[in-house]
C-alpha positions in Angstrom: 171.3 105.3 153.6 173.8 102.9 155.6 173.9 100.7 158.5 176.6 100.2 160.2 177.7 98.0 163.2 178.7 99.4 166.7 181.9 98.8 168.4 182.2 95.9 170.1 182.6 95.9 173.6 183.7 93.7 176.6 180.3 94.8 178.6 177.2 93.1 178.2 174.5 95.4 176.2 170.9 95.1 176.7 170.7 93.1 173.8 173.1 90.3 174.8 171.7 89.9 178.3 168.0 90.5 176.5 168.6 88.6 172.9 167.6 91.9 171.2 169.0 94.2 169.0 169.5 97.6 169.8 169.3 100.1 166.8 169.4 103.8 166.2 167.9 105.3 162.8 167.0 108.5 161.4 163.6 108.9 161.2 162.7 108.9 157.7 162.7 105.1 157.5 160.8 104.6 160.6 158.4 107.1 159.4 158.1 105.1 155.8 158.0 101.8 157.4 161.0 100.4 156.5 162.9 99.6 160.1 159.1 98.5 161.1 159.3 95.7 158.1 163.2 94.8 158.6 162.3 94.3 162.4 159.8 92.3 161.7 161.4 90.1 159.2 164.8 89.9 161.4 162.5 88.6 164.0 160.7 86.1 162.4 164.1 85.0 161.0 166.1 85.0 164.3 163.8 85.3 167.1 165.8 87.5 167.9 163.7 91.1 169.2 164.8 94.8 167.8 164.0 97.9 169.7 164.6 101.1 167.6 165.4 104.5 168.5 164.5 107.3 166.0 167.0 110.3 165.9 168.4 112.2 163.0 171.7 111.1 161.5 174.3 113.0 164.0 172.0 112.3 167.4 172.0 108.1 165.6 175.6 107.8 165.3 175.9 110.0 169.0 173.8 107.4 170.4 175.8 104.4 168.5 179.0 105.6 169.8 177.7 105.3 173.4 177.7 101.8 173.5 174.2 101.3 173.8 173.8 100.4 170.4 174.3 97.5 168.0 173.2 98.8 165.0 172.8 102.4 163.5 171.1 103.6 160.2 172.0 106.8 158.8 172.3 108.5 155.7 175.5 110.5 155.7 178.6 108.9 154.3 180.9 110.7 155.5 179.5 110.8 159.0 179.1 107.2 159.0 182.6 106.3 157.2 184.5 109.0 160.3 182.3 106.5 162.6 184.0 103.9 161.4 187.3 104.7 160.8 187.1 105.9 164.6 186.5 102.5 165.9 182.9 102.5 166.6 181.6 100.5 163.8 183.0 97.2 162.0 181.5 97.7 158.9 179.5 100.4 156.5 176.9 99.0 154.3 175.1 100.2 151.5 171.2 99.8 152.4 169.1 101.7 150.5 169.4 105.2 147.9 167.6 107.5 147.0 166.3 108.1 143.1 164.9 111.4 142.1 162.9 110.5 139.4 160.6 113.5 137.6 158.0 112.2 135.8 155.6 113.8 132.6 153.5 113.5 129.8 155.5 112.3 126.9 155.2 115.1 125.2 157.2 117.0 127.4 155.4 120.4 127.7 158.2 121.7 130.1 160.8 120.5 127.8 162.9 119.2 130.5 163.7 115.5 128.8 167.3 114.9 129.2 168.3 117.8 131.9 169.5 116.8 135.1 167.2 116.8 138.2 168.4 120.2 139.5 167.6 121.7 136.5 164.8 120.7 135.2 163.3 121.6 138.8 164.8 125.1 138.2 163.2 124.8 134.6 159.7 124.0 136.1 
């Protein structure tokens, strides 16, 4: 998962003339109540409001590359590095990653200690 900024431009968006940011993300942080908690704590920081649009990754950076938006979060690198190198974003941050973490008894009935994730899933 990244954010990255939109492309500056010369015309006024709704958040300059409204003193709120405008940000695209995929769902899956809206739906776990991340962008919720950032918003909030951006707010209370800045004053400054955030209105979010949920989309998945392609539609986010479609709708970043419109102009509209200030901000996008995504979670394909590539996607989001192609974004930038095209001139619609300033910068591409880390944010968040993912851990897969499997989890057992000790003793390890499925004998999967030490496998990698993919196969220990097969395993199980």
């Amino acid at each position: 998962m990244s954010g990255c900024s939109s492309k500056q431009s010369t015309m006024p968006t709704n958040s300059t003339a409204k003193e709120q940011v405008q940000l695209a993300s995929t769902i899956g942080p809206i739906d776990a109540g991340i962008v919720p908690a950032l918003e909030k704590a951006f707010e209370e920081k800045t004053g400054i409001r955030v209105r979010h649009v949920g989309a998945g990754t392609g539609a986010a950076l479609e709708l970043a590359r419109s102009g509209t938006f200030d901000v996008v979060l995504a979670h394909a690198r590539a996607l989001e590095e192609q974004f930038v190198a095209e001139g619609y974003g300033t910068e591409r941050i880390d944010l968040m990653y993912n851990d897969f973490v499997i989890v057992g008894p000790e003793s390890d009935p499925a004998q999967i200690k030490g496998l990698k994730a993919a196969e220990a899933l097969k395993k199980i």
